[in-house]
One Martini backbone bead per residue (centre of mass of N, CA, C, O) as a GRO file, in nm:
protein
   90
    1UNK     BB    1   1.796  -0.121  -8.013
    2UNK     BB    2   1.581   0.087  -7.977
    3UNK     BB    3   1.402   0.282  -7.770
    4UNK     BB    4   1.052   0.322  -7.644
    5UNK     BB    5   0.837   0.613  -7.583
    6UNK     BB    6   0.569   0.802  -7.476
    7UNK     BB    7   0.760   1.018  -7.608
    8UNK     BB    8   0.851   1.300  -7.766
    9UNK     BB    9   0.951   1.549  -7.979
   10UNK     BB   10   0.718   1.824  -7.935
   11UNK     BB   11   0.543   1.754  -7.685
   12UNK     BB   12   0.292   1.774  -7.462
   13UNK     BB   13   0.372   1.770  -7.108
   14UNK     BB   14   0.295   1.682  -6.757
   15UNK     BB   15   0.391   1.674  -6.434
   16UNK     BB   16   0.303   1.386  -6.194
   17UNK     BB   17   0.616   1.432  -6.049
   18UNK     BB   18   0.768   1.580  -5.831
   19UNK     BB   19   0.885   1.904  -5.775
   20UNK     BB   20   0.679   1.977  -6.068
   21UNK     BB   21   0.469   1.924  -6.020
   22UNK     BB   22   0.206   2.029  -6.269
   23UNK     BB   23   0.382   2.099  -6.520
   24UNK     BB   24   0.410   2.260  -6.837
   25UNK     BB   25   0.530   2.138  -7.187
   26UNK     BB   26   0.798   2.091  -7.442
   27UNK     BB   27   0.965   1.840  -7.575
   28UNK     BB   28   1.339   1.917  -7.675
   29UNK     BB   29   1.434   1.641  -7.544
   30UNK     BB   30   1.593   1.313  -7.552
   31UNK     BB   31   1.796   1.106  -7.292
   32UNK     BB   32   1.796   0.760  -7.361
   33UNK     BB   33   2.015   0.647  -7.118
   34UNK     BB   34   1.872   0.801  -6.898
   35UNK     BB   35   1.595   0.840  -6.874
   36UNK     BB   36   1.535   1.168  -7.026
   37UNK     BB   37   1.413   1.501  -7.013
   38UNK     BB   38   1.321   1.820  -7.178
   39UNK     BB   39   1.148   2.111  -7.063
   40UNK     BB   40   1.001   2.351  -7.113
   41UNK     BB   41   1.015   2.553  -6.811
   42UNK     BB   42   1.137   2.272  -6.670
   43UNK     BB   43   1.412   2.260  -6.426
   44UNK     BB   44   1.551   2.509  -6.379
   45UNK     BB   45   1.904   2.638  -6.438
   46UNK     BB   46   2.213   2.742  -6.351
   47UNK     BB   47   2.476   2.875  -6.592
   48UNK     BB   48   2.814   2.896  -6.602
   49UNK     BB   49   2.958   3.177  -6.816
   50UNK     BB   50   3.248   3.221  -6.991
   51UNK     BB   51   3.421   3.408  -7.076
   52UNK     BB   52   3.400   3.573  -7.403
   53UNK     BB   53   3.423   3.754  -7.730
   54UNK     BB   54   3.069   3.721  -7.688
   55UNK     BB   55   3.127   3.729  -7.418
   56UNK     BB   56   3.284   3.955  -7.185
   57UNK     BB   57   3.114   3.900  -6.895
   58UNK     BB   58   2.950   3.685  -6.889
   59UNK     BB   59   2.751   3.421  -6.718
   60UNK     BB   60   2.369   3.359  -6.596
   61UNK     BB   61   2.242   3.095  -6.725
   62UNK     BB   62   1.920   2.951  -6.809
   63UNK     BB   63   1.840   2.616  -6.786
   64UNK     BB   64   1.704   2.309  -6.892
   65UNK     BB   65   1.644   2.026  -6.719
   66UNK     BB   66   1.598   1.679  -6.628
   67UNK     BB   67   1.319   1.481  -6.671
   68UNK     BB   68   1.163   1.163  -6.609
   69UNK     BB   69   0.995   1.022  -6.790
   70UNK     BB   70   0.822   0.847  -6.549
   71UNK     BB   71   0.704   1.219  -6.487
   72UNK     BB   72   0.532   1.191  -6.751
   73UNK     BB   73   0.278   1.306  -6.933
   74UNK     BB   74   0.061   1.348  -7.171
   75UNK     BB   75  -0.196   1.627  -7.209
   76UNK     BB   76  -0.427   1.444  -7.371
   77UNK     BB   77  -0.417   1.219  -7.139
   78UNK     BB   78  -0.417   1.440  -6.867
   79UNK     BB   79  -0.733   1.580  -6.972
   80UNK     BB   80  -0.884   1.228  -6.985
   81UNK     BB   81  -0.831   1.239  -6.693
   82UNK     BB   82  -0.844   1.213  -6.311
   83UNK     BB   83  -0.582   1.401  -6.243
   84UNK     BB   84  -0.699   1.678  -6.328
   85UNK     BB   85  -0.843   1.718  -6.092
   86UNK     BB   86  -0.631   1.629  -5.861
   87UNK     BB   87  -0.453   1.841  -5.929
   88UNK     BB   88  -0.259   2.092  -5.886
   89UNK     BB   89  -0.244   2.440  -5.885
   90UNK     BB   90   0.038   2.556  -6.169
   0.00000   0.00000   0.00000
């Protein structure tokens, strides 16, 4: 049986915990074994990508990283909660 998440794919969610804490953005991914997820604009890596015929200089694309689904919470549940008065401005 599938396991069931408080966030799904293109949800609007807050994060409010850890290192990103304050930042919001819109859920890409689930990735449901780890018990992670990936949000626009939130844990951005750096990612060497090896020269190839399409792009023939190679590069460091910038790509998000995931993060812990339990330090997310949806935008509108955190908006209507008192977390949102005492979070940092981010």
């Amino acid at each position: 049986m599938a396991q069931k998440f408080h966030i799904k794919r293109g949800d609007l969610v807050v994060v409010i915990a850890g290192s990103h804490k304050g930042k919001s953005g819109k859920v890409l991914e689930i990735l449901a074994p780890k018990l992670r997820a990936r949000v626009e604009g939130v844990a951005m890596i750096k990612k060497h990508v090896k020269k190839s015929e399409k792009n023939p200089q190679g590069a460091i694309s910038e790509l998000e990283g995931s993060v812990a689904i339990s330090n997310l919470m949806l935008q509108s549940v955190f908006d209507a909660s008192k977390r949102k008065k005492a979070a940092p401005a981010a």
